[in-house]
C-alpha atoms as an extended CHARMM CRD file, in Angstrom:
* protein
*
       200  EXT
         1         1  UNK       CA              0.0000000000        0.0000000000        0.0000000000  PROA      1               0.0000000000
         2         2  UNK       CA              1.6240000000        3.2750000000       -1.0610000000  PROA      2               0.0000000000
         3         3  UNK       CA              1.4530000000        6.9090000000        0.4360000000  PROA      3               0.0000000000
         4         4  UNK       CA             -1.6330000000        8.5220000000       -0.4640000000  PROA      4               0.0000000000
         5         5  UNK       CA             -3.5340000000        5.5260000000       -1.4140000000  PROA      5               0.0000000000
         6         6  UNK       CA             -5.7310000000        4.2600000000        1.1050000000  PROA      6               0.0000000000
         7         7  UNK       CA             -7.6110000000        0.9470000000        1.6870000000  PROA      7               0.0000000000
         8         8  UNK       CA            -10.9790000000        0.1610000000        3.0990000000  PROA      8               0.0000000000
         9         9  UNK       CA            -11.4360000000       -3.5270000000        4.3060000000  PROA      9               0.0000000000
        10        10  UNK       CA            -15.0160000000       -5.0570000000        3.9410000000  PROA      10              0.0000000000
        11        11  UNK       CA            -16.4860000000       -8.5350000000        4.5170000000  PROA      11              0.0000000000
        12        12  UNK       CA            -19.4680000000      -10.0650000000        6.7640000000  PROA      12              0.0000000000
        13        13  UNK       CA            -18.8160000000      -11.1180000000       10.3690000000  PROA      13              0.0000000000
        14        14  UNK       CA            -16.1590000000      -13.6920000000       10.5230000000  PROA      14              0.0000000000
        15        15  UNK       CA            -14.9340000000      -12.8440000000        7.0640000000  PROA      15              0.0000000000
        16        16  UNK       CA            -10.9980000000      -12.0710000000        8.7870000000  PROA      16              0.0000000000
        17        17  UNK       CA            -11.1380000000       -8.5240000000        9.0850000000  PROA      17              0.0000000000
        18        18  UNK       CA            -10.1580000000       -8.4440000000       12.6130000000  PROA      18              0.0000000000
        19        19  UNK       CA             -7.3310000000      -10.9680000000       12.2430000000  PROA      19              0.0000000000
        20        20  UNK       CA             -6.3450000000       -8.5800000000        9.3800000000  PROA      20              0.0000000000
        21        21  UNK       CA             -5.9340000000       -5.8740000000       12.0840000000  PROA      21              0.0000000000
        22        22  UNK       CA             -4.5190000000       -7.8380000000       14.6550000000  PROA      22              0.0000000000
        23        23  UNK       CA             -1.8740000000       -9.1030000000       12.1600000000  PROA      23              0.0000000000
        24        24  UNK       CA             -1.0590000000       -5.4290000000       11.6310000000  PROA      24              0.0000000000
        25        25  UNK       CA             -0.9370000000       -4.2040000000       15.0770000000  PROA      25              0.0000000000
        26        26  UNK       CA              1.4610000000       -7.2090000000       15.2670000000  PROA      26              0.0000000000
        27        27  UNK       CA             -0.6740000000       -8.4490000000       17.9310000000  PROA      27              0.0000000000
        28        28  UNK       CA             -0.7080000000      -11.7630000000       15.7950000000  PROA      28              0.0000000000
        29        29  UNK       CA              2.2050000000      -13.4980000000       14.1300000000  PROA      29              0.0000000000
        30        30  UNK       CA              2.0740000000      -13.8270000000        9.9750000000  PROA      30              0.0000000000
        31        31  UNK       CA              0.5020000000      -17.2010000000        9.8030000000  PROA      31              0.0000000000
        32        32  UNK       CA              1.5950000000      -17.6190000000        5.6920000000  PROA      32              0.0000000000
        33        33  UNK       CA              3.4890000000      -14.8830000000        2.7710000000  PROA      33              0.0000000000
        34        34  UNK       CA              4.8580000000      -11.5420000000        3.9340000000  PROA      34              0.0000000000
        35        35  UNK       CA              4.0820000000       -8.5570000000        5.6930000000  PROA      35              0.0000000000
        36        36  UNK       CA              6.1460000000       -5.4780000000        5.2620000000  PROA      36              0.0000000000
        37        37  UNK       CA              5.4320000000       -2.5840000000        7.4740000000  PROA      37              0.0000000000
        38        38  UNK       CA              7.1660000000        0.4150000000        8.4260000000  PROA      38              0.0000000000
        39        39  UNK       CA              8.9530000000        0.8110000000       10.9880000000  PROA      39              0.0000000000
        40        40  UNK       CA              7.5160000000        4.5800000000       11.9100000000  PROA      40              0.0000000000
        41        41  UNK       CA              4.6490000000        6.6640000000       11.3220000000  PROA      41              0.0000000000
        42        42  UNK       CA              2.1840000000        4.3450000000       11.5990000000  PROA      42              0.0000000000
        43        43  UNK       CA             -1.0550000000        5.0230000000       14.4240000000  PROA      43              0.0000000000
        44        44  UNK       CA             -3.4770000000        2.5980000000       15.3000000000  PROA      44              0.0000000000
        45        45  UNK       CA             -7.2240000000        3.5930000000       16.3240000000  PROA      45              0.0000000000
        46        46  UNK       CA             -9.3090000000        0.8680000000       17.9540000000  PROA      46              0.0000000000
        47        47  UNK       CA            -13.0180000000        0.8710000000       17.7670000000  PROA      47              0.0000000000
        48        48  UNK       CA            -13.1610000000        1.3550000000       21.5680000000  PROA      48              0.0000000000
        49        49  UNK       CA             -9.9050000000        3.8990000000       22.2730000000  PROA      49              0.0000000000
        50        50  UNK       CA             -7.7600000000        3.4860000000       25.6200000000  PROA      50              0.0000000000
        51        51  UNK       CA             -8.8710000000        5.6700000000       28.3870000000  PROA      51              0.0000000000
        52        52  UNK       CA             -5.6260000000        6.2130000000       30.4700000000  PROA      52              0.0000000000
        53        53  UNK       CA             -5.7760000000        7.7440000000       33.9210000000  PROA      53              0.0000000000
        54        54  UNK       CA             -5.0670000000       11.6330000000       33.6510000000  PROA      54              0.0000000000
        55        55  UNK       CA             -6.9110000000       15.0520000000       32.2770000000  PROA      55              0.0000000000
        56        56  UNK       CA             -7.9870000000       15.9610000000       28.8870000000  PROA      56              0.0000000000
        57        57  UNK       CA             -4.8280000000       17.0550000000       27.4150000000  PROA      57              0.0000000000
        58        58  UNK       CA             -3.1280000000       13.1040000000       28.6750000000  PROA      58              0.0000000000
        59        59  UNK       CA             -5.9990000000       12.0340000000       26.2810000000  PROA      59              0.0000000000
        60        60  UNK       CA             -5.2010000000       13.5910000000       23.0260000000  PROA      60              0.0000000000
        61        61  UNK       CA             -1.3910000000       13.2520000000       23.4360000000  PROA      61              0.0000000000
        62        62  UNK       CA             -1.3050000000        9.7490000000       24.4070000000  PROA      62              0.0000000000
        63        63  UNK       CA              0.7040000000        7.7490000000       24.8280000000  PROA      63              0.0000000000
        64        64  UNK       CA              3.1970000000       10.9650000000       24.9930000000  PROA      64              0.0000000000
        65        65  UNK       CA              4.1450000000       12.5660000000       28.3650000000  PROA      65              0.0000000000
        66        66  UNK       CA              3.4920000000       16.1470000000       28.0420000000  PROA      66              0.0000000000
        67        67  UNK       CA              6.7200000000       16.7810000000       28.0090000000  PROA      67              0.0000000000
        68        68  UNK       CA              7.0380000000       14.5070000000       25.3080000000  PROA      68              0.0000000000
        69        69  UNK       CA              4.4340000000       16.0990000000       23.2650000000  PROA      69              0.0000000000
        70        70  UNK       CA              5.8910000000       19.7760000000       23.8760000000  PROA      70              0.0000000000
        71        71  UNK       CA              8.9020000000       18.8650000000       22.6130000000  PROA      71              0.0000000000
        72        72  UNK       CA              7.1610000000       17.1800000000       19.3450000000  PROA      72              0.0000000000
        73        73  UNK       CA              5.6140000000       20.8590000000       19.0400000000  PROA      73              0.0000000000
        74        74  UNK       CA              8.8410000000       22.2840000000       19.4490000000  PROA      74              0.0000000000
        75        75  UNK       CA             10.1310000000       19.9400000000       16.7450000000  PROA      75              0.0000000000
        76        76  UNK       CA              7.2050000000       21.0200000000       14.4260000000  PROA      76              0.0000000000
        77        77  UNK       CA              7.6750000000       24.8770000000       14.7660000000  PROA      77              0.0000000000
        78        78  UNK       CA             11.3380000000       23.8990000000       13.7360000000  PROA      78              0.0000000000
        79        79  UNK       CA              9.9340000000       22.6790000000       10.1490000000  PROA      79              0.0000000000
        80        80  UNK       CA              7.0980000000       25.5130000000        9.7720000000  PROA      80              0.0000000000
        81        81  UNK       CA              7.4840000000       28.9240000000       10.4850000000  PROA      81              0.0000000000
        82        82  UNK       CA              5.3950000000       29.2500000000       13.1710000000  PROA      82              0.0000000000
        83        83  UNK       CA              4.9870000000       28.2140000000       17.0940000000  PROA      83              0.0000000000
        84        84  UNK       CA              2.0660000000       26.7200000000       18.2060000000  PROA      84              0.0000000000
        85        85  UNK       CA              1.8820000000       26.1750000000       22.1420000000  PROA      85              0.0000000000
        86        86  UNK       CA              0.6390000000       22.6530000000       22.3590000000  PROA      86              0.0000000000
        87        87  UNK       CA             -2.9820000000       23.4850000000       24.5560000000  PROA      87              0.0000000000
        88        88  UNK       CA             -3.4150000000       25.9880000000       21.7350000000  PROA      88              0.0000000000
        89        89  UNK       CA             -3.1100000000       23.0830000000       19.2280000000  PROA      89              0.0000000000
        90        90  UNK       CA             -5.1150000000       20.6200000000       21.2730000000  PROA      90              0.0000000000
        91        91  UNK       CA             -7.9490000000       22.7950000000       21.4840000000  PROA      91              0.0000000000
        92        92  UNK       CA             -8.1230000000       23.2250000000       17.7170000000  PROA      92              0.0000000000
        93        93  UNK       CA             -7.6880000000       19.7910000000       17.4750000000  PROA      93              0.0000000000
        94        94  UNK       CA            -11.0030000000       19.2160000000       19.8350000000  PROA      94              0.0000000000
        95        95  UNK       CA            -12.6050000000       21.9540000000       17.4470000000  PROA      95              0.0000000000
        96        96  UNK       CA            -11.8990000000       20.0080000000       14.5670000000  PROA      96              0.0000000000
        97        97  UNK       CA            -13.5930000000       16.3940000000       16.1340000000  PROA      97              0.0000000000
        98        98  UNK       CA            -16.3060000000       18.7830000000       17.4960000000  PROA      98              0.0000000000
        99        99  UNK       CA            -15.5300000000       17.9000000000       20.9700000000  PROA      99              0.0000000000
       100       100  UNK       CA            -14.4310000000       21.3090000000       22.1730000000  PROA      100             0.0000000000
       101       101  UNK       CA            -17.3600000000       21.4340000000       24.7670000000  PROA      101             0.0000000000
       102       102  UNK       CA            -15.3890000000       18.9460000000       26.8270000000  PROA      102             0.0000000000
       103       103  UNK       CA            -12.7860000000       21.4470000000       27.0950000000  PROA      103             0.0000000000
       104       104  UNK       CA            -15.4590000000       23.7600000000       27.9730000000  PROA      104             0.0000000000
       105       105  UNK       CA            -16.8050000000       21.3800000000       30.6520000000  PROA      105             0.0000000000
       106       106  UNK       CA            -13.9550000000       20.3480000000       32.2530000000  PROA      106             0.0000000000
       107       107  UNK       CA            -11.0070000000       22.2730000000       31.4990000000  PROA      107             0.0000000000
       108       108  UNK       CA             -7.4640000000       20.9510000000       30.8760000000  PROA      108             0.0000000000
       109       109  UNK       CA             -6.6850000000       19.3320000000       34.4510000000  PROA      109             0.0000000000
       110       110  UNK       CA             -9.8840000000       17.6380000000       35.6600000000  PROA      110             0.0000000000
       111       111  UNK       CA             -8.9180000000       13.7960000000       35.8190000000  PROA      111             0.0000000000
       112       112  UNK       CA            -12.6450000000       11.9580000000       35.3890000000  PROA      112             0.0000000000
       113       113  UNK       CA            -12.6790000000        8.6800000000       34.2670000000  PROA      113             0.0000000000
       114       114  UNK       CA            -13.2830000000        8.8990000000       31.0930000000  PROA      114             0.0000000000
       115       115  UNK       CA            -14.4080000000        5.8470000000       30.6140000000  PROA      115             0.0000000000
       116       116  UNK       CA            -17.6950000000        6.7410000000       32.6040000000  PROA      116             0.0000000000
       117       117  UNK       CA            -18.3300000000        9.9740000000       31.6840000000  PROA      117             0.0000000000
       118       118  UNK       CA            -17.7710000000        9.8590000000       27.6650000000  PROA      118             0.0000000000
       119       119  UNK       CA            -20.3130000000        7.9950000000       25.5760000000  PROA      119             0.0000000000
       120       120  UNK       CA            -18.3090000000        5.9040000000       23.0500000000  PROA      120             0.0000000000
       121       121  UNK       CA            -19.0290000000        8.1120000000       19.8250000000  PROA      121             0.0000000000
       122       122  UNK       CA            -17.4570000000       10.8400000000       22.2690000000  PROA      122             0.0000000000
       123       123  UNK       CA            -14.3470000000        8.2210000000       23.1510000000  PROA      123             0.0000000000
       124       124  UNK       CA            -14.1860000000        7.4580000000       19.4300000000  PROA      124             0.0000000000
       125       125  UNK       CA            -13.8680000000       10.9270000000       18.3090000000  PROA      125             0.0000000000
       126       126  UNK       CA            -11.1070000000       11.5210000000       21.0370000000  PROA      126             0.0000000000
       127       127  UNK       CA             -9.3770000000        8.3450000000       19.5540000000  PROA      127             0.0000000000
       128       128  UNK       CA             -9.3210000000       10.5340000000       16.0500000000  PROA      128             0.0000000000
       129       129  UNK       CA             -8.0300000000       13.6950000000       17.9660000000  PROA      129             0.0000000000
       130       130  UNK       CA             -4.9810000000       11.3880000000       19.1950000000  PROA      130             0.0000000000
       131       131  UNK       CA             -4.6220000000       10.6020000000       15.1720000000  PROA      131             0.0000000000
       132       132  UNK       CA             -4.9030000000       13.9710000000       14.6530000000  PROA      132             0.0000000000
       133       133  UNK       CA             -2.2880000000       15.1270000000       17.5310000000  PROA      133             0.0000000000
       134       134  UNK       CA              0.2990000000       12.4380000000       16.2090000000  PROA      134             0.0000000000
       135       135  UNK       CA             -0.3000000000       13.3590000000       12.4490000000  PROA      135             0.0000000000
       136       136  UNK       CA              1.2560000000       10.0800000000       11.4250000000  PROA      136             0.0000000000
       137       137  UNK       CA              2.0760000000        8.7280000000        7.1350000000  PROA      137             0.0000000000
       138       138  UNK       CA             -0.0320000000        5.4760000000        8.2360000000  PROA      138             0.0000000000
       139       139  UNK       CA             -3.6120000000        5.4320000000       10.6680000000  PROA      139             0.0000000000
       140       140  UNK       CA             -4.6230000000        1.7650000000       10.9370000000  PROA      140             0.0000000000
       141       141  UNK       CA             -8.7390000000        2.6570000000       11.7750000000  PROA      141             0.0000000000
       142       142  UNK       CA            -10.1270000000       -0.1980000000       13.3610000000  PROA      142             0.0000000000
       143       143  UNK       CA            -14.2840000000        0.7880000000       13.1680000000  PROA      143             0.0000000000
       144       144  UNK       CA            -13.3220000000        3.4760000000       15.1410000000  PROA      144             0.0000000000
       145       145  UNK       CA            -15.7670000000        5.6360000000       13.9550000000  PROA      145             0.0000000000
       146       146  UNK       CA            -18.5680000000        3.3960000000       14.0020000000  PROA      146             0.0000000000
       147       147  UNK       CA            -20.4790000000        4.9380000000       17.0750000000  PROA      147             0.0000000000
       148       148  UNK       CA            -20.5190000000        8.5520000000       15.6180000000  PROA      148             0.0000000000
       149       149  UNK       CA            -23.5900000000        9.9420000000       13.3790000000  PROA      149             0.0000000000
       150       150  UNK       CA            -22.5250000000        9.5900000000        9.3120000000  PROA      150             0.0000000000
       151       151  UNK       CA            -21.7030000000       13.2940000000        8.9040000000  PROA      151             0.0000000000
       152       152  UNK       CA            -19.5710000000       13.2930000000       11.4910000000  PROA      152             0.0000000000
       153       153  UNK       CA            -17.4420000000       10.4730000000       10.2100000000  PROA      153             0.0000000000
       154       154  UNK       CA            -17.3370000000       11.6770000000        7.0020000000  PROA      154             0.0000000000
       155       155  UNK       CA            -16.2440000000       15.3380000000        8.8510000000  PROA      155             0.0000000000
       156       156  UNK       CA            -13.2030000000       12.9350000000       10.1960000000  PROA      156             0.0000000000
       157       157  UNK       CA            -12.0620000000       11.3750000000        7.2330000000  PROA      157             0.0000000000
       158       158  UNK       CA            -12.0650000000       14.2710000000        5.3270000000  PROA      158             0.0000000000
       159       159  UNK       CA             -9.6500000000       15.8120000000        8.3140000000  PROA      159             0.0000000000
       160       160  UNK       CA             -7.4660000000       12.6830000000        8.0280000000  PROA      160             0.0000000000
       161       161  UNK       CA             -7.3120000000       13.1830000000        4.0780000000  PROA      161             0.0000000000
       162       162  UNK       CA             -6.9400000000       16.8820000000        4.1820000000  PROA      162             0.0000000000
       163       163  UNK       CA             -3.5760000000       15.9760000000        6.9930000000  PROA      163             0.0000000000
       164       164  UNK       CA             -2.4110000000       13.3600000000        4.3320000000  PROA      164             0.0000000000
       165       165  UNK       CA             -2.9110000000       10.4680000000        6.4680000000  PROA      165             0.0000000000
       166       166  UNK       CA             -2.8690000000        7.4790000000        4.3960000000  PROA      166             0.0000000000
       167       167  UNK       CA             -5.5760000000        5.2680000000        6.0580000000  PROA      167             0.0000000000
       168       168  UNK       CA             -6.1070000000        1.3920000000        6.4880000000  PROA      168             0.0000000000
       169       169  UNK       CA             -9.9690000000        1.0720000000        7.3510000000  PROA      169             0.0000000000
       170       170  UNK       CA            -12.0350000000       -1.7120000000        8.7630000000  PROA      170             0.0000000000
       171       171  UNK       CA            -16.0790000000       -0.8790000000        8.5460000000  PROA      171             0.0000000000
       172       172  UNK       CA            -19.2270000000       -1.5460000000        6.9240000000  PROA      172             0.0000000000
       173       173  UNK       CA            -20.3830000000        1.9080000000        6.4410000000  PROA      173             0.0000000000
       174       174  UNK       CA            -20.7530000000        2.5350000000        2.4970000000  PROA      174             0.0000000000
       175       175  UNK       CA            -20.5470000000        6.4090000000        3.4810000000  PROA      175             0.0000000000
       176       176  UNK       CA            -16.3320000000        5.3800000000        3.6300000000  PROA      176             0.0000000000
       177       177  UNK       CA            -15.8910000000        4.3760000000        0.3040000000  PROA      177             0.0000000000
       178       178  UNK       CA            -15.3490000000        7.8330000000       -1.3270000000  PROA      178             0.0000000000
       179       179  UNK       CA            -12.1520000000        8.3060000000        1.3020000000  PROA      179             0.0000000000
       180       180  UNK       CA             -9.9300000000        5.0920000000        0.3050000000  PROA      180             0.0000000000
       181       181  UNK       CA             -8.5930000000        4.2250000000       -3.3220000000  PROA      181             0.0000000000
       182       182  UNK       CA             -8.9380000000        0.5700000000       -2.5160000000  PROA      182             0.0000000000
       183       183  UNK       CA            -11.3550000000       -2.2480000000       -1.2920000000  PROA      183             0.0000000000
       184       184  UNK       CA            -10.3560000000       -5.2680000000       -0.1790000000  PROA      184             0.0000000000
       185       185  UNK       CA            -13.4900000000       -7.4840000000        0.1750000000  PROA      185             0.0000000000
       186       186  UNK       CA            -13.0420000000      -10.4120000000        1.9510000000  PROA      186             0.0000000000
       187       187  UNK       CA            -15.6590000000      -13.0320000000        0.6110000000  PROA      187             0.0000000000
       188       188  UNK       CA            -15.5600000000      -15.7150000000        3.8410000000  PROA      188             0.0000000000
       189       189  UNK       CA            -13.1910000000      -16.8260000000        6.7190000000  PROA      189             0.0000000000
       190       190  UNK       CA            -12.0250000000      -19.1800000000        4.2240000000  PROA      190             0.0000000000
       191       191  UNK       CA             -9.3220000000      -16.9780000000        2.8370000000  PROA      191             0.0000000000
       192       192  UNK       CA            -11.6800000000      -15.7110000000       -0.3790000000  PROA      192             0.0000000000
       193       193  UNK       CA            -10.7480000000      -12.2170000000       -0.7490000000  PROA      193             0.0000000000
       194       194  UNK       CA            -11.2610000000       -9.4320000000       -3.9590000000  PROA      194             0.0000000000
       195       195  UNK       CA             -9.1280000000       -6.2480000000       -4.2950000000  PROA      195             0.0000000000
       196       196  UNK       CA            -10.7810000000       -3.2850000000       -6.3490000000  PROA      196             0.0000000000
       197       197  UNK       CA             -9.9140000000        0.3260000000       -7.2700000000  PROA      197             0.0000000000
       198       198  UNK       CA            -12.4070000000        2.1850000000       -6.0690000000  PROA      198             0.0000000000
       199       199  UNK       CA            -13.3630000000        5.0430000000       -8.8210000000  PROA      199             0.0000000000
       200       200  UNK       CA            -14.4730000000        8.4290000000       -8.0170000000  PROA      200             0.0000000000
């Protein structure tokens, strides 16, 4: 899969889909042929995104310190020509998933559990805002936007395009197709599989 081209992954329940993902979060050895991955800039977004323990900002910039993640927007005002501080860029980054009312609500430091007080559309869009944050060349989206309305997804693909995220996606929604280049269809768990260019 090149840059720039991305691929949406289809099939009915028990077609392989998740074993496809699992496989690429290396959570599962390559049973048969060869898998060639890079070794950086590659995120992965599970349908249901890790809460950790901490505030707001801890959520977006996971699984960076925040020290870690001021120095990443140190590094990135070295390569534009402008300085962002990084709660300024979070908060745009909640604009752009439309969850700035959390912000709002609880401010940068509360530590909730998230868990309990986000529904999981909410926890999914956060899990795009950490895409977002980490801006990586690969996002490996596990139905991770399957508990948010269809405008809304759409809203978050087009941000992912529009960042030049190539994407790897798992879901059923038909509303995807216009984002990825590519559909791989798997037929059955037998191993039956179809790739297609997807034409716009």
């Amino acid at each position: 899969l090149s840059q720039g081209k991305s691929l949406l992954v289809t099939g009915p329940n028990g077609s392989g889909k998740s074993s496809i993902f699992r496989v690429l979060q290396s959570l599962w050895p390559v049973a048969s042929g060869r898998l060639t991955v890079p070794s950086e800039g590659i995120f992965h977004v599970p349908q249901r995104p890790y809460a950790c323990l901490g505030t707001l900002r801890d959520q977006i910039i996971y699984p960076l310190s925040r020290e870690e993640a001021e120095l990443k927007m140190v590094t990135l005002s070295k390569t534009s020509d402008r300085s962002t501080p990084l709660d300024d860029h979070l908060r745009t980054i909640l604009e752009n998933v439309r969850l700035v009312y959390l912000l709002e609500r609880e401010g940068w430091d509360a530590t909730p559990n998230w868990e309990d007080i986000l529904s999981l559309g909410e926890q999914q869009r956060l899990g795009m805002a950490r895409l977002f944050f980490h801006s990586p060349k690969f996002g490996i989206l596990d139905e991770c936007t399957n508990a948010t309305s269809v405008d809304v997804e759409e809203h978050l693909y087009r941000l992912a395009t529009d960042l030049g995220i190539t994407v790897v996606t798992s879901s059923q929604r038909p509303a995807l197709i216009p984002f990825h280049s590519l559909e791989l269809k798997l037929i059955d768990g037998e191993g039956k599989w179809e790739l297609c260019s997807i034409n716009h």
